[in-house]
C-alpha positions, 0 to 999 in steps of 0.5 A: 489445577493447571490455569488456562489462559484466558483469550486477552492473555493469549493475545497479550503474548502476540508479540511482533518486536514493537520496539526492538530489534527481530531476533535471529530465530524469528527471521524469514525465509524468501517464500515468505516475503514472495508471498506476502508481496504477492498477496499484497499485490495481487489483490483488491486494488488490482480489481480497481485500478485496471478499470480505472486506467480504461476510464481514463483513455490510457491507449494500449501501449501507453499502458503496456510500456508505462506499467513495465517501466513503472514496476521496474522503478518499484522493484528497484526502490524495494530493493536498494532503498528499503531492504538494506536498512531493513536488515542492518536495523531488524526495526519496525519504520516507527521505532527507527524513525523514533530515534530520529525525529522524537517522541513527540513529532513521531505521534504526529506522524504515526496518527497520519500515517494510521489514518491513511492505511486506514482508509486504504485499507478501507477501500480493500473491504469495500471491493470484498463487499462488491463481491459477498453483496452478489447473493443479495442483489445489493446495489453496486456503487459507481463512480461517483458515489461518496456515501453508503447506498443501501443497509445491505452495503453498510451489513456487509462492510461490517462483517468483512470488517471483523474477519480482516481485523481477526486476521491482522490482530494475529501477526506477520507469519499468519499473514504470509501464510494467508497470502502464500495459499491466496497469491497463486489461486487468485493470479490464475482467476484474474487471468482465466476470467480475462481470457474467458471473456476475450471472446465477447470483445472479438479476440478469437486468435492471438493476433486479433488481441492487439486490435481490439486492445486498441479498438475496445479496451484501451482505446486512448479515449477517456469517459465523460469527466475523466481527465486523459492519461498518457505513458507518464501517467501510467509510469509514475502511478505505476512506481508511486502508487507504493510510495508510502510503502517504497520511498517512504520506507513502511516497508521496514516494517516487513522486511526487518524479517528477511534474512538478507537484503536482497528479498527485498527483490521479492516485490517483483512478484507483486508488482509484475504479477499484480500490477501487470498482470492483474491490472491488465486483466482487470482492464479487459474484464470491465471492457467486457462489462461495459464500463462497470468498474465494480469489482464483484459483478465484472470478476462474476462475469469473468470468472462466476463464483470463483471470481466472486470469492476472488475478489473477497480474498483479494481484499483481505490480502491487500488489507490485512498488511495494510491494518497491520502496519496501522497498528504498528503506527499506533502501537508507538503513539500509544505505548501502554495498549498491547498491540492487538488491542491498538489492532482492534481499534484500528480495524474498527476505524477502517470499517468505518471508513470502508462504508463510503465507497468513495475511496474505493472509486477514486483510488487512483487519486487517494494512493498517490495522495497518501504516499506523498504525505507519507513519503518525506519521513521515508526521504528523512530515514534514508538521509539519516541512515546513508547521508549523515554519516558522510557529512560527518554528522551525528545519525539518531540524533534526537536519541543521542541528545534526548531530544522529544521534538526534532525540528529539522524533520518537522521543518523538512515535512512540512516544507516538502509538502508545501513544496510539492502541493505548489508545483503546478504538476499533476498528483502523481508527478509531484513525489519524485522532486519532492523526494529530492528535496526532502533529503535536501532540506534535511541535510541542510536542517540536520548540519544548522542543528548539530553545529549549534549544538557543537557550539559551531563545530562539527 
């Protein structure tokens, strides 16, 4: 009689290289990584976000200019910083970061850091469920709603909830494959949805665009309670909306698959077709609208149905990765639970989050939050890998010396975000000199600690 695995068996064998290095037999294509790049990025933050910019009086060329540096900036923070590293260590950011700052301390960080894609991917259920509530005339949430509206919403979230954790619990090739079938459809819905309602706004030929961009869209007032937002706003946002996943290095974490550092090239994809793109004809969907920013009825009204499913799988693109990653963070804090387990756990806390809508109508704000908090482990990562080295310092040094807790980083965590909480500067312009200073202090920290433990040589 030949045994049949049981499901938990089956589930058991989903290993995604937790604390080692990716073999060569696993690694990936570049389709794959424009496709999970693409998925991720032109996905449901785009339907939020592009109301959004309208809500907060961007005029149109602050927008256009500003989103064109902005993504430049990403593609280029992708490319140079993330994915060399990612291809000469094959590991995951929390095991690599292991090594560097200790057991102990990377348990602090990885509950931060689950928590926050948690929550972010929370607010991708939410903008599936603006969409799958359609059929049952449930009540949308606007911007200043914090708390579930309705037992429709709380139904809806919960079902969106399971599909996306199913989804992330089977790992990084059944999340490309998902987002290369996804990318190109929901690319053509946000844009044919855009230009289907261009007539209602006065666009009858290409000419008349630029006018009534500025007229009608992006007319450089913001709404009542919104404060006003200019190219820099919209440079820096464009740039560090990702900063968890760019400069604070989550990002190994995908791109430890690629066969060559250069795919890290492939977050062009994602950034020029989503965050141009996508947020642009967002942008122009909730003008038609009349200022409603929720993602289901303003694709409804662009697009029908079609734009209706959008929207649902839009939000499962950008939240499977993202509770993918909070799984990994888990995985390392909890290292005797097999990975889907941690998965499941962590999809059960991201539906609950899902339930308040207020992540998803202050999105803006709660991305640049969750990068800067994330972001000096990123600068940490860098400084060890490229820096230390230079200085003639030992890298991995908490491995190497056995250490549970290393205090350098802790210190330059900690004091990084002091610093950059003090600076009398709007959110999404703290993370550049924050960044700088995190490898600064660093630097500083890692030399005190190994010259004392060189007995004053190093």
């Amino acid at each position: 009689m030949v045994d049949i695995p049981t499901l938990t068996e089956r589930l058991d064998h989903l290993y995604e290289f937790d604390r080692e290095p990716v073999a060569e037999n696993k690694l990936q294509g570049a389709g794959n990584f424009i496709g999970v790049f693409s998925g991720e990025h032109i996905a449901g933050t785009e339907f939020v976000i592009g109301p959004l910019f309208v809500a907060h009086g961007v005029s149109a060329f602050d927008l256009f200019t500003g989103l064109f540096v902005g993504n430049l900036l990403a593609v280029l923070s992708w490319a140079f910083v993330v994915a060399p590293i990612a291809v000469k260590t094959r590991l995951n950011q929390y095991w690599l970061l292991r090594k560097i700052v200790g057991p102990h301390l990377l348990f602090a960080y990885n509950i931060v850091n689950a928590l926050m894609f948690c929550f972010l991917a929370g607010s991708m259920i939410s903008v599936s469920a603006t969409a799958v509530g359609l059929p049952f005339d449930m009540t949308m949430p606007s911007l200043n709603d914090m708390y579930p509206n309705s037992l429709t919403w709380v139904a809806v979230v919960l079902g969106i909830g399971a599909v996306v954790t199913l989804v992330a619990i089977l790992g990084f090739e059944k999340l490309a494959q998902f987002s290369k079938i996804a990318a190109p459809w929901m690319l053509l819905v946000f844009i044919a949805a855009a230009l289907a309602v261009l007539p209602q706004l006065g666009v009858t030929s290409f000419p008349d665009f630029w006018r009534v961009a500025n007229e009608k869209i992006w007319t450089g007032v913001s709404l009542a309670g919104q404060t006003q937002f200019t190219f820099w706003h919209v440079m820096f946002f464009a740039w560090f909306c990702n900063m968890a996943m760019h400069l604070g290095m989550a990002d190994l974490t995908l791109l430890r698959y690629a066969r060559k550092w250069q795919y890290g090239f492939a977050s062009a994809f994602g950034m020029y077709l989503g965050h141009y793109v996508a947020w642009i004809c967002s942008g122009i969907l909730c003008a038609a609208a009349l200022g409603n920013v929720a993602p289901g009825p303003i694709a409804y009204l662009g697009a029908g149905v079609a734009g209706a499913i959008c929207v649902v799988i839009a939000g499962w693109t950008t939240a499977n990765p993202t509770l993918y990653r909070a799984g990994l963070a888990l995985q390392t804090a909890t290292p005797n639970w097999k990975r889907w387990k941690v998965t499941l756990a962590a999809g059960a806390a991201t539906t609950l989050a899902a339930l308040f809508p207020a992540l998803m109508m202050r999105l803006l704000d709660f991305v640049a939050l969750y990068g800067l908090l994330l972001m000096p482990m990123g600068a940490i990562i860098f400084a060890d890998y490229w820096l230390i080295p230079k200085l003639r310092l030992q890298q991995n040094f908490a491995e190497l010396k056995k250490l549970a807790f290393s205090w350098p980083a802790a210190l330059t965590w900690g004091l990084t975000l002091l610093l950059a909480f003090a600076l009398p500067l709007e959110i999404f312009f703290k993370g550049l000199p924050a960044w700088f200073c995190a490898v600064a202090l660093y630097l500083g920290f890692s030399f005190i600690q190994q010259k004392s433990f060189a007995g004053g040589k190093v």
